[in-house]
mmCIF file of the N, C-alpha and C atoms, coordinates in Angstrom:
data_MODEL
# 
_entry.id   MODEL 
# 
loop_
_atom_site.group_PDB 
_atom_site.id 
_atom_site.type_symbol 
_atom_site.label_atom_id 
_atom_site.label_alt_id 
_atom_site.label_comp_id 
_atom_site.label_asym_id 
_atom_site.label_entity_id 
_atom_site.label_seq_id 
_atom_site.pdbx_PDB_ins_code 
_atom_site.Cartn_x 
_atom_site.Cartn_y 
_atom_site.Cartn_z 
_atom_site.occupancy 
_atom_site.B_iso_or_equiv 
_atom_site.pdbx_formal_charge 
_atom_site.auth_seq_id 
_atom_site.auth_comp_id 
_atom_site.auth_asym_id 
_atom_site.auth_atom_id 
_atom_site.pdbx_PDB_model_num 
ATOM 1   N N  . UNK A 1 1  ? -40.229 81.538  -47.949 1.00 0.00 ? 1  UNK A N  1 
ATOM 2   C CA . UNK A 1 1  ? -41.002 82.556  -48.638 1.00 0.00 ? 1  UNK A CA 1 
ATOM 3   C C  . UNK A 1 1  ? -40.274 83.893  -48.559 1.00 0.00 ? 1  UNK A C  1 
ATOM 4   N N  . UNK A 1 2  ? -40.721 84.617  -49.695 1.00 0.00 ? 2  UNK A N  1 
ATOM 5   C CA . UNK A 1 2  ? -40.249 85.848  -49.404 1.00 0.00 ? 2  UNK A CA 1 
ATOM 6   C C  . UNK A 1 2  ? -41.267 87.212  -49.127 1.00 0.00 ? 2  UNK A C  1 
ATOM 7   N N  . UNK A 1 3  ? -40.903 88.401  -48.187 1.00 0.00 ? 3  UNK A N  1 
ATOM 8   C CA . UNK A 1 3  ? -41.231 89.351  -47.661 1.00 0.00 ? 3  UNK A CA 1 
ATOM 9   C C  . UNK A 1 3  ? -41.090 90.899  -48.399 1.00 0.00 ? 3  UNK A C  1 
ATOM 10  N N  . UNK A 1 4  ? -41.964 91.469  -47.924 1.00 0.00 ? 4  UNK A N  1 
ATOM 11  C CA . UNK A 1 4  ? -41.383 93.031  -48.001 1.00 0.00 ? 4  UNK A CA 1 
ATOM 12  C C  . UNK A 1 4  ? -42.265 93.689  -47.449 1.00 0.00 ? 4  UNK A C  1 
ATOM 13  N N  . UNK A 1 5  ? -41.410 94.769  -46.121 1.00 0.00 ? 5  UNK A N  1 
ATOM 14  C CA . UNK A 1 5  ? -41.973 95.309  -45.399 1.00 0.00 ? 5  UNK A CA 1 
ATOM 15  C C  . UNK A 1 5  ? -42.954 96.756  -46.345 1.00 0.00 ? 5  UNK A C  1 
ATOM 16  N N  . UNK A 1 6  ? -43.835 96.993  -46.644 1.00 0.00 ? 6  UNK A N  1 
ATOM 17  C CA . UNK A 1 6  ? -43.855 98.565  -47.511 1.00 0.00 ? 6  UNK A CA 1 
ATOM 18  C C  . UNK A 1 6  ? -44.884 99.539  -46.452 1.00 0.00 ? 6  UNK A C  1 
ATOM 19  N N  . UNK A 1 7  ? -44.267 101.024 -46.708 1.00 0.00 ? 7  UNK A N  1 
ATOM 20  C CA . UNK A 1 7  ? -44.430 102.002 -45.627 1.00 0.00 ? 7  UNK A CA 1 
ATOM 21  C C  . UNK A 1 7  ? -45.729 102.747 -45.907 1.00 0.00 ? 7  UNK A C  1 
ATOM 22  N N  . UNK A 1 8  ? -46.994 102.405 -45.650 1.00 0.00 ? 8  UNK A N  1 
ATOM 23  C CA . UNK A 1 8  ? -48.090 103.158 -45.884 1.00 0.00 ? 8  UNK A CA 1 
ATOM 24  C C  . UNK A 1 8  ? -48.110 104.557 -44.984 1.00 0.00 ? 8  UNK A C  1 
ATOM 25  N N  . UNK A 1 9  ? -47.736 104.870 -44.087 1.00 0.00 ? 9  UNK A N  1 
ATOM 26  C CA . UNK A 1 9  ? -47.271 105.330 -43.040 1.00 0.00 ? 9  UNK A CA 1 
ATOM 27  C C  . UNK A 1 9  ? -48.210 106.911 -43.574 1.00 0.00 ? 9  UNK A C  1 
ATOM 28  N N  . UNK A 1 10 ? -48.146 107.520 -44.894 1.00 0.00 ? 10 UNK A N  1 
ATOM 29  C CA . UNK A 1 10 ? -48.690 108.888 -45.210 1.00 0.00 ? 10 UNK A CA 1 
ATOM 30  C C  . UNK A 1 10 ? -50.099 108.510 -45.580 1.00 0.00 ? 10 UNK A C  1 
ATOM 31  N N  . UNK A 1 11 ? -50.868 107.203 -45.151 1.00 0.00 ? 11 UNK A N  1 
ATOM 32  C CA . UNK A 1 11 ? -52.296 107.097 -45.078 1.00 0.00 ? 11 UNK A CA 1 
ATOM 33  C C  . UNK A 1 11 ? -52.750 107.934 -43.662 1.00 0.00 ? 11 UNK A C  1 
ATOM 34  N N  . UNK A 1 12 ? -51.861 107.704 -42.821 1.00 0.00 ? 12 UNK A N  1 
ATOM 35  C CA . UNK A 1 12 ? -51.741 108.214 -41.326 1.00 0.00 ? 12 UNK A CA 1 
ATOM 36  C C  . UNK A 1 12 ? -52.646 107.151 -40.575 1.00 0.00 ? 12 UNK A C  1 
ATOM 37  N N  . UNK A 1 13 ? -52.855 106.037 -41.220 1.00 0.00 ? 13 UNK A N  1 
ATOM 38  C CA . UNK A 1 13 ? -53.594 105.198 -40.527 1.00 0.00 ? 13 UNK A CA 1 
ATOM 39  C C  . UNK A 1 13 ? -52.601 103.674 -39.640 1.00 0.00 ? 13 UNK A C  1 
ATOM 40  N N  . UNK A 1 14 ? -53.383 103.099 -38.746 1.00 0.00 ? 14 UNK A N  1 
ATOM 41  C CA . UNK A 1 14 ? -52.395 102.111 -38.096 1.00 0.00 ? 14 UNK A CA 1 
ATOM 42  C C  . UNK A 1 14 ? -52.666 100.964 -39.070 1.00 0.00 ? 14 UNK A C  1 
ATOM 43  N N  . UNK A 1 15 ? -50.636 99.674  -39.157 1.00 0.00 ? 15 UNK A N  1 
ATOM 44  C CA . UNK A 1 15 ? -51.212 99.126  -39.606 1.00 0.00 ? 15 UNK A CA 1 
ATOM 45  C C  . UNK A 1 15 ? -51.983 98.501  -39.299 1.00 0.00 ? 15 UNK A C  1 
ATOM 46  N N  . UNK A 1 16 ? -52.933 97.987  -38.690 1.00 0.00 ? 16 UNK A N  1 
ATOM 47  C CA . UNK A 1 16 ? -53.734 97.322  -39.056 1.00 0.00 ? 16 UNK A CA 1 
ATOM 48  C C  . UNK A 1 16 ? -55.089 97.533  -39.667 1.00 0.00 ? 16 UNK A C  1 
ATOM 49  N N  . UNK A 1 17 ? -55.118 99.016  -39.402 1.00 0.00 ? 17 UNK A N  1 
ATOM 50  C CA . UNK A 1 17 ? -55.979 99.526  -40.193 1.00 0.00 ? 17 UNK A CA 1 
ATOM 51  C C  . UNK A 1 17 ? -55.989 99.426  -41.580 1.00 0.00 ? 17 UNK A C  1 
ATOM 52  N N  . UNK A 1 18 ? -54.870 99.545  -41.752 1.00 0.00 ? 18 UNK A N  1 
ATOM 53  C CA . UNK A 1 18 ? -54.392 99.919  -43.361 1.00 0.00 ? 18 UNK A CA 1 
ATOM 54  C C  . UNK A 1 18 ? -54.555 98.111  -43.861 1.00 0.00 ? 18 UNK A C  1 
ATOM 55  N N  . UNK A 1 19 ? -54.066 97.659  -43.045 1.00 0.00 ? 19 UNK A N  1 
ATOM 56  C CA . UNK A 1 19 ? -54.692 96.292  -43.635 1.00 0.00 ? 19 UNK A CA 1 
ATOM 57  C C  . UNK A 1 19 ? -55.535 95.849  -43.998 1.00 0.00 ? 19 UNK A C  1 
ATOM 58  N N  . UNK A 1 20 ? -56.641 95.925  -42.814 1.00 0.00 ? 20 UNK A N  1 
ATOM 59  C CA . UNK A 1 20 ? -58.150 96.070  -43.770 1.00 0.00 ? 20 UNK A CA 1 
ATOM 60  C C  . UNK A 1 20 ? -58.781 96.865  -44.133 1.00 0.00 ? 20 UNK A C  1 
ATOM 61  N N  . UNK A 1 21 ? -57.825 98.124  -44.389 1.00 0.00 ? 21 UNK A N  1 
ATOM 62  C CA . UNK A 1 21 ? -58.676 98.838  -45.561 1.00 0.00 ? 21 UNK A CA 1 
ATOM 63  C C  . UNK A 1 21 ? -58.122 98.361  -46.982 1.00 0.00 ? 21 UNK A C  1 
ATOM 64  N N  . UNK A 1 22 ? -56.727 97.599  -46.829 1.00 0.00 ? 22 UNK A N  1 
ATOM 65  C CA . UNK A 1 22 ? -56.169 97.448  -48.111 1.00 0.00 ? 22 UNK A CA 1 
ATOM 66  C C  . UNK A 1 22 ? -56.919 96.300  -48.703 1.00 0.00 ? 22 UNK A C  1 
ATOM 67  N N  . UNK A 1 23 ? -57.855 95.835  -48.105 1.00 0.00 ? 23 UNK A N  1 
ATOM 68  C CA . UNK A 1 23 ? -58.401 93.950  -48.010 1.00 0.00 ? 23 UNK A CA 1 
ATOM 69  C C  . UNK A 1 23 ? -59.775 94.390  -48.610 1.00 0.00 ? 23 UNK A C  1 
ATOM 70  N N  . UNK A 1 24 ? -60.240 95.025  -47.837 1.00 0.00 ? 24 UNK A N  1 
ATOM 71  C CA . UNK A 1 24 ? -61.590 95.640  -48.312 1.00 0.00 ? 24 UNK A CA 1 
ATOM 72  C C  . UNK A 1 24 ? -62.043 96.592  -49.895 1.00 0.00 ? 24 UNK A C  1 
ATOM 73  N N  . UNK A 1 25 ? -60.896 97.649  -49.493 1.00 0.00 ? 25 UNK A N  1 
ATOM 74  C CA . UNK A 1 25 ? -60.979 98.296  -50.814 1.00 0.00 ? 25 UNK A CA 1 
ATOM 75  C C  . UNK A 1 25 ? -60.498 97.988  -52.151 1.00 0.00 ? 25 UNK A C  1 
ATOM 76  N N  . UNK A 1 26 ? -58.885 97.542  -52.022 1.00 0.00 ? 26 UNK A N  1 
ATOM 77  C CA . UNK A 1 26 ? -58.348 97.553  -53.269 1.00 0.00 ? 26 UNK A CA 1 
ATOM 78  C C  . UNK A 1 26 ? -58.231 96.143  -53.288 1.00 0.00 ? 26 UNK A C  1 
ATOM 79  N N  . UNK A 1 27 ? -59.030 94.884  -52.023 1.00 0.00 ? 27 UNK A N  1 
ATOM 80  C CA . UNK A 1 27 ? -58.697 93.587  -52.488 1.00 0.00 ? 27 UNK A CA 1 
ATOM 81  C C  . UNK A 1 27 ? -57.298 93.105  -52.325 1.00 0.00 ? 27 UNK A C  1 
ATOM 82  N N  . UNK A 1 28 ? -56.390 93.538  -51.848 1.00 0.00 ? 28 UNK A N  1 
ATOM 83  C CA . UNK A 1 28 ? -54.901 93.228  -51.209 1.00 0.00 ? 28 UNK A CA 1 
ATOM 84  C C  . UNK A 1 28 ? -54.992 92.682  -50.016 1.00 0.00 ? 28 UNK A C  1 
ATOM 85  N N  . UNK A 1 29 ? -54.259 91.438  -50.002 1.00 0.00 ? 29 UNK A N  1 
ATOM 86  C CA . UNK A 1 29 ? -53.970 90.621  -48.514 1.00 0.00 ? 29 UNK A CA 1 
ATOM 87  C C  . UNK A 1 29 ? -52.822 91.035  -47.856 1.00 0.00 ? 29 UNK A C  1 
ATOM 88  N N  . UNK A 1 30 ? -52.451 91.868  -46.663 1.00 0.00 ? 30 UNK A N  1 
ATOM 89  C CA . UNK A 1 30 ? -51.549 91.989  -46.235 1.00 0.00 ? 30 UNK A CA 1 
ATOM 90  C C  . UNK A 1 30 ? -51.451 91.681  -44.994 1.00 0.00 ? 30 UNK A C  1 
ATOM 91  N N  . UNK A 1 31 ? -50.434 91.470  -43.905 1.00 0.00 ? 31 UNK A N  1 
ATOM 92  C CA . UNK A 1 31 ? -50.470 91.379  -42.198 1.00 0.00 ? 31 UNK A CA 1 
ATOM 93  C C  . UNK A 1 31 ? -50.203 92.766  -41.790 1.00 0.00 ? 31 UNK A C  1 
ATOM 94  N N  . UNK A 1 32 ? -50.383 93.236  -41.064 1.00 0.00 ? 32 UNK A N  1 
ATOM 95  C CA . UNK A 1 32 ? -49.957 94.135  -40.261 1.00 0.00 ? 32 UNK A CA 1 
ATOM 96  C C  . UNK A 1 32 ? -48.763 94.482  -39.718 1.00 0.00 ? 32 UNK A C  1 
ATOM 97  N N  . UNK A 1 33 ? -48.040 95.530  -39.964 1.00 0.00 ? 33 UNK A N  1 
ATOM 98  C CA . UNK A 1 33 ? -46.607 95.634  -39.110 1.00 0.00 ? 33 UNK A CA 1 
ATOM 99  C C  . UNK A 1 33 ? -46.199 95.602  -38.281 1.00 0.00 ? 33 UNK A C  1 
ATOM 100 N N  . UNK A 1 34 ? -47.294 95.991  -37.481 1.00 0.00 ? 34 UNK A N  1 
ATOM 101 C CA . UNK A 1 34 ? -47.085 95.828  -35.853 1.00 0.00 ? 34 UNK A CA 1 
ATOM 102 C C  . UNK A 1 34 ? -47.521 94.372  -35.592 1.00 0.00 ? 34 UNK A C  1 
ATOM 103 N N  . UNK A 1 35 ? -47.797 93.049  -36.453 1.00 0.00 ? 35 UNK A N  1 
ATOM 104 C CA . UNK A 1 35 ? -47.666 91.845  -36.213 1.00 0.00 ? 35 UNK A CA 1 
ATOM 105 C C  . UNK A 1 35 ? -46.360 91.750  -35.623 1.00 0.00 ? 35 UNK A C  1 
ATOM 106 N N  . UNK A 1 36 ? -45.213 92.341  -36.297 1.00 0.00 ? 36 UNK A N  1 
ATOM 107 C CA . UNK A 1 36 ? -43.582 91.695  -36.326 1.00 0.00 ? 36 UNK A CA 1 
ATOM 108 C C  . UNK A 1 36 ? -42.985 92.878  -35.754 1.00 0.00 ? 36 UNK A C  1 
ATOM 109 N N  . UNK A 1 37 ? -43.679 93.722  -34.801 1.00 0.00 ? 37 UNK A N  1 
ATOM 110 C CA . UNK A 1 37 ? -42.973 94.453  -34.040 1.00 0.00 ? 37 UNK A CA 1 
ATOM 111 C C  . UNK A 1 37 ? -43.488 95.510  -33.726 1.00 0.00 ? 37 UNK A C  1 
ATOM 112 N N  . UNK A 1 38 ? -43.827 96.767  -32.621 1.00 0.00 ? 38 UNK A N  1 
ATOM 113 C CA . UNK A 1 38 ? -44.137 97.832  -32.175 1.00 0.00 ? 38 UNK A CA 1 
ATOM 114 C C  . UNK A 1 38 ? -43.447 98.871  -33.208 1.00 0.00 ? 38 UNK A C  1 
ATOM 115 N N  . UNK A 1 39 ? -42.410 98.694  -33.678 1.00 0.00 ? 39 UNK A N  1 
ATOM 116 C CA . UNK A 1 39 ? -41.743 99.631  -34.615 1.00 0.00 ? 39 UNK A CA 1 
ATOM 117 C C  . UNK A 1 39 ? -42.622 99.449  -35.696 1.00 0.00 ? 39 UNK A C  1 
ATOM 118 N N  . UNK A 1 40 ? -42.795 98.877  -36.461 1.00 0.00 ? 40 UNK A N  1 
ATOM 119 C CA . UNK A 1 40 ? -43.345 98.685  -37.599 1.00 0.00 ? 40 UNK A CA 1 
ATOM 120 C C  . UNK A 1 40 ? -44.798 98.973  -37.327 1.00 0.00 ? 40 UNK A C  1 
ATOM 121 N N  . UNK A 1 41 ? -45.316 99.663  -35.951 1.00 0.00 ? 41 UNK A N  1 
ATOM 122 C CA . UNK A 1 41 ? -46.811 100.325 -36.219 1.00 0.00 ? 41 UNK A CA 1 
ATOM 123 C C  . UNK A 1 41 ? -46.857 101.631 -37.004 1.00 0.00 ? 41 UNK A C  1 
ATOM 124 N N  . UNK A 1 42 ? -47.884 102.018 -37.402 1.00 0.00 ? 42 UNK A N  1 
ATOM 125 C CA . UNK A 1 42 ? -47.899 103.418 -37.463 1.00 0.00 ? 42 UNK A CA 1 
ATOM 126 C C  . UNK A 1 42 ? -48.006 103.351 -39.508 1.00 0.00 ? 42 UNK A C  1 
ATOM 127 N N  . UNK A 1 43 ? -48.553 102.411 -40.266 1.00 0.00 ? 43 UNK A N  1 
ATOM 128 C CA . UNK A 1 43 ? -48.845 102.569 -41.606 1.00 0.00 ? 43 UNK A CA 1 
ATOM 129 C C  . UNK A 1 43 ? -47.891 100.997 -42.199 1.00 0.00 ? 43 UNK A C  1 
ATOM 130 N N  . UNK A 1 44 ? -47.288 100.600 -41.525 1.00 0.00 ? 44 UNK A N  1 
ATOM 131 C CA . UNK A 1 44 ? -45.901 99.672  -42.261 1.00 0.00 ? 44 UNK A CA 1 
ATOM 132 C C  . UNK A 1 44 ? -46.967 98.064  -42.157 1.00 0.00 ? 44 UNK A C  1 
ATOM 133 N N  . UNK A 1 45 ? -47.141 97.920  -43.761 1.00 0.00 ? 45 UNK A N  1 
ATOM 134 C CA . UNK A 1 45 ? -47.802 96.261  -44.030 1.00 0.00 ? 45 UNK A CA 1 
ATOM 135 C C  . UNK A 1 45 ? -46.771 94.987  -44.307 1.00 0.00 ? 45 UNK A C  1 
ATOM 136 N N  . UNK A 1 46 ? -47.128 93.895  -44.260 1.00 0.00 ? 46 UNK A N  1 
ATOM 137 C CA . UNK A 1 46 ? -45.916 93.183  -44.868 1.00 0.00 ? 46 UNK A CA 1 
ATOM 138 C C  . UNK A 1 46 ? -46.718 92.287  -45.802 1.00 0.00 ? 46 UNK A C  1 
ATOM 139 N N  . UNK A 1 47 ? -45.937 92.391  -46.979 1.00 0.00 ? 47 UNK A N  1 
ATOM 140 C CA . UNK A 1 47 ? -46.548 91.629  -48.242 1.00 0.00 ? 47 UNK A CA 1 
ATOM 141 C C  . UNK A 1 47 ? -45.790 89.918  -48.668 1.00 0.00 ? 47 UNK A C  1 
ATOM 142 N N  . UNK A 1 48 ? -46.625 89.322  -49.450 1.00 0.00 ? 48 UNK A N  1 
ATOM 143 C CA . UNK A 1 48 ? -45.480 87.987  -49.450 1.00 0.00 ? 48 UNK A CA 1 
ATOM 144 C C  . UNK A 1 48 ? -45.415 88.389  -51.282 1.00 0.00 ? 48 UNK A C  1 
ATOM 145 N N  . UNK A 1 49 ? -43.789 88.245  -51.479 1.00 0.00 ? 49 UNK A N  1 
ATOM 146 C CA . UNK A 1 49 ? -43.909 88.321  -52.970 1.00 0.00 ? 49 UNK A CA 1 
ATOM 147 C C  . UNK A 1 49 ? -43.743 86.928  -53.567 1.00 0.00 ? 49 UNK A C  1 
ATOM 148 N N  . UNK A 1 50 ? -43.838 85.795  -52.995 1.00 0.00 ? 50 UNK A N  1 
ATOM 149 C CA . UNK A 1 50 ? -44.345 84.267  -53.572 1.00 0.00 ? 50 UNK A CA 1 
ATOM 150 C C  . UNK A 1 50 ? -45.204 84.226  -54.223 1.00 0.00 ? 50 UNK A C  1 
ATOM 151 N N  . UNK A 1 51 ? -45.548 85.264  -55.387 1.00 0.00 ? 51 UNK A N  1 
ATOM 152 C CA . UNK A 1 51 ? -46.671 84.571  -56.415 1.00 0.00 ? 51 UNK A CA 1 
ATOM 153 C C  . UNK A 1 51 ? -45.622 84.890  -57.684 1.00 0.00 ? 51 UNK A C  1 
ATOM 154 N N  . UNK A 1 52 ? -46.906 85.199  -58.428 1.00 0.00 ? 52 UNK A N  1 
ATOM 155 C CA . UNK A 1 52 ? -46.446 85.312  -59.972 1.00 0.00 ? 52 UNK A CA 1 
ATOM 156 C C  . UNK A 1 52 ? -45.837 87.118  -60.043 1.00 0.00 ? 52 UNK A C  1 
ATOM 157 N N  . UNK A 1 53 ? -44.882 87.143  -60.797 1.00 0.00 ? 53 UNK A N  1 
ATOM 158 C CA . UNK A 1 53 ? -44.263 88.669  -60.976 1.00 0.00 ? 53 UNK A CA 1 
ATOM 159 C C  . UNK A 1 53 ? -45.953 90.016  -60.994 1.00 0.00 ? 53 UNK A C  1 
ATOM 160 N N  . UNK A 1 54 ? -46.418 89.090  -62.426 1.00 0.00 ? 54 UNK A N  1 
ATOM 161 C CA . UNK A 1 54 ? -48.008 90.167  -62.256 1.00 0.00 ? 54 UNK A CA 1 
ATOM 162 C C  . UNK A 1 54 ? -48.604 90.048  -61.334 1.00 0.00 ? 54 UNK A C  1 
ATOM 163 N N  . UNK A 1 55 ? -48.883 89.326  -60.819 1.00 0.00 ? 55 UNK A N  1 
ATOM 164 C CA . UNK A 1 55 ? -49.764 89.243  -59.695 1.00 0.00 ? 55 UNK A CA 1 
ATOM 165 C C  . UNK A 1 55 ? -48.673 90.016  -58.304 1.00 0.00 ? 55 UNK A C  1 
ATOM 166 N N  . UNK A 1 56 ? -47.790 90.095  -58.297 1.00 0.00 ? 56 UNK A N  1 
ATOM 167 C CA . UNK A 1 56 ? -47.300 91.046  -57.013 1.00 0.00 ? 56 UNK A CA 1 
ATOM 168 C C  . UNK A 1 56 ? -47.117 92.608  -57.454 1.00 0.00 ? 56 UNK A C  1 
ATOM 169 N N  . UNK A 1 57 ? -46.971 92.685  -58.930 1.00 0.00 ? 57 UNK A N  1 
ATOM 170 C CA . UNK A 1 57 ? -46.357 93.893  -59.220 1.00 0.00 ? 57 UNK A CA 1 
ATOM 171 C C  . UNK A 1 57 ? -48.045 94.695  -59.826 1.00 0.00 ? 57 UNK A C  1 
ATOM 172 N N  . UNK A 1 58 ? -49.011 93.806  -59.568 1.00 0.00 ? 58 UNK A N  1 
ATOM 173 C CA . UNK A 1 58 ? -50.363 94.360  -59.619 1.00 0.00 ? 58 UNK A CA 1 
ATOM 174 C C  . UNK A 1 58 ? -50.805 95.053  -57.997 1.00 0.00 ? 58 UNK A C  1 
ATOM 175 N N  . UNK A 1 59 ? -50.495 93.746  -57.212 1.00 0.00 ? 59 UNK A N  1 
ATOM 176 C CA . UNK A 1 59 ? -50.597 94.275  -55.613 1.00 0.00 ? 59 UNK A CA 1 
ATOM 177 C C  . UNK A 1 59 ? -49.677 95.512  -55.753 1.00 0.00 ? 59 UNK A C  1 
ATOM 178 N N  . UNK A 1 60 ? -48.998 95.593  -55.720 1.00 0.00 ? 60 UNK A N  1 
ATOM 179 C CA . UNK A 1 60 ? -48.265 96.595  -55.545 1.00 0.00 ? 60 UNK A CA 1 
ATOM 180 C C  . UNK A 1 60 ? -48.898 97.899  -56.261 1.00 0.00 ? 60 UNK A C  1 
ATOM 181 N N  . UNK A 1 61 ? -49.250 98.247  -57.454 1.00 0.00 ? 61 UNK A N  1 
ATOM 182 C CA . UNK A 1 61 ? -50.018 98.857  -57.674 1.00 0.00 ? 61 UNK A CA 1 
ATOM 183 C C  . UNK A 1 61 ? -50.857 99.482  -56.717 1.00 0.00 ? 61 UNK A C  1 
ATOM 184 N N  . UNK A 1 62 ? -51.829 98.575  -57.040 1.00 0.00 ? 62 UNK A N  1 
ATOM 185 C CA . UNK A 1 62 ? -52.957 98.772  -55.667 1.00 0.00 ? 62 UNK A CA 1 
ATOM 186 C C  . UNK A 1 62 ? -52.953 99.530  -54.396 1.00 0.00 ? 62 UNK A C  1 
ATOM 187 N N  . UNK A 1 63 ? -51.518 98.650  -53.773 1.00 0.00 ? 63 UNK A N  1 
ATOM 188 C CA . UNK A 1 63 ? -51.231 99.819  -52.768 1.00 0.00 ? 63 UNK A CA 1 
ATOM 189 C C  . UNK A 1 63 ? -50.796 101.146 -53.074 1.00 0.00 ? 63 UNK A C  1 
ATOM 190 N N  . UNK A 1 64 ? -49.844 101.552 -53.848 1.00 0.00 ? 64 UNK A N  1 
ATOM 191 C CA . UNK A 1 64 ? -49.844 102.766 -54.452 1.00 0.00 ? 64 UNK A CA 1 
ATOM 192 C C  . UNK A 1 64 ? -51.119 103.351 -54.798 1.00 0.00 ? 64 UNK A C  1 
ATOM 193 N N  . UNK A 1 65 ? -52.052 103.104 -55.550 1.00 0.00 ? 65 UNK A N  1 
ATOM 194 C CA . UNK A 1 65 ? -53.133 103.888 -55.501 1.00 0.00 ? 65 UNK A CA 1 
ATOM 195 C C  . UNK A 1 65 ? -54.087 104.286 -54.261 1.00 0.00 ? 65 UNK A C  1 
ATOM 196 N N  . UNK A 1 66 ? -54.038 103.076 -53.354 1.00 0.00 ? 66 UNK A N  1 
ATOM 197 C CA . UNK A 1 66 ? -54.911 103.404 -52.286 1.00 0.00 ? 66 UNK A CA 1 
ATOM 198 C C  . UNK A 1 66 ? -53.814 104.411 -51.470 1.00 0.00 ? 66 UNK A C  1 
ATOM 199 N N  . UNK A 1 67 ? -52.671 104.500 -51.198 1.00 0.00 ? 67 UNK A N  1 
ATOM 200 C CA . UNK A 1 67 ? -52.096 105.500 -50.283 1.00 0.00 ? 67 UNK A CA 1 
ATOM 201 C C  . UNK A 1 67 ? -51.900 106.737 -51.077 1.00 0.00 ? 67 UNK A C  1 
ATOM 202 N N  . UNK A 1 68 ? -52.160 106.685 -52.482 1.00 0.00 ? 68 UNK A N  1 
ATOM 203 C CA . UNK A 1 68 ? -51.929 108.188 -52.916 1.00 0.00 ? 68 UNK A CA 1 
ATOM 204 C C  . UNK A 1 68 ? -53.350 108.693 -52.704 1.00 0.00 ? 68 UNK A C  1 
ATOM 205 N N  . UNK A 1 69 ? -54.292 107.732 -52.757 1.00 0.00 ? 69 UNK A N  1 
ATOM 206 C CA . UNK A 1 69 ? -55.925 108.457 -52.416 1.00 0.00 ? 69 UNK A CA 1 
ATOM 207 C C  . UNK A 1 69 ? -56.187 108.421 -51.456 1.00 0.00 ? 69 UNK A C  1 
ATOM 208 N N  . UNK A 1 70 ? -55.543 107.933 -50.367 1.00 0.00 ? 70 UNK A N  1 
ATOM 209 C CA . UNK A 1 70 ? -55.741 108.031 -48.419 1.00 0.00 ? 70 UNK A CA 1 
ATOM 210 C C  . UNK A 1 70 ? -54.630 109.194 -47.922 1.00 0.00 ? 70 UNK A C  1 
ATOM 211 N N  . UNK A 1 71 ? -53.488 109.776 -48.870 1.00 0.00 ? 71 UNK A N  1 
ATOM 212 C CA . UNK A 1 71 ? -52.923 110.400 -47.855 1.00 0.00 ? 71 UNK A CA 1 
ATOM 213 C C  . UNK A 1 71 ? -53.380 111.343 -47.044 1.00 0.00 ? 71 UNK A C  1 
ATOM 214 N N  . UNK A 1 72 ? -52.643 111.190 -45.963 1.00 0.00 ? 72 UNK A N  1 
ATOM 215 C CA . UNK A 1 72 ? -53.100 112.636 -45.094 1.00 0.00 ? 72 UNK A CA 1 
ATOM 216 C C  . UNK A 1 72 ? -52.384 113.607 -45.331 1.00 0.00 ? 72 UNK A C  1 
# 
């Protein structure tokens, strides 16, 4: 499968926060960054891009809107 780490980091929230807020609000499945390491706390989700092009480049969206309306 394939990955991509993306940096929510200016929500100012942890990931795992940002995870389920991304799950809850905008409906995005993501893991947490600090799953795959202490570095990767602090806003960083990891996404799987194994679907369809729209369907990731919609997620992706999504997150863009929710961190431009969460920044701190």
């Amino acid at each position: 499968a394939f990955y991509a780490i993306v940096d929510g980091s200016r929500t100012g929230l942890s990931s795992r926060q940002l995870s389920l807020d991304l799950l809850s609000e905008m409906r995005v499945a993501c893991a947490p960054g600090d799953t795959f390491g202490k570095v990767l706390d602090g806003g960083y989700v990891r996404i799987s891009l194994a679907s369809s092009d729209d369907d990731v480049a919609e997620g992706c969206r999504r997150i863009v809107t929710f961190a431009e309306s969460h920044a701190a």
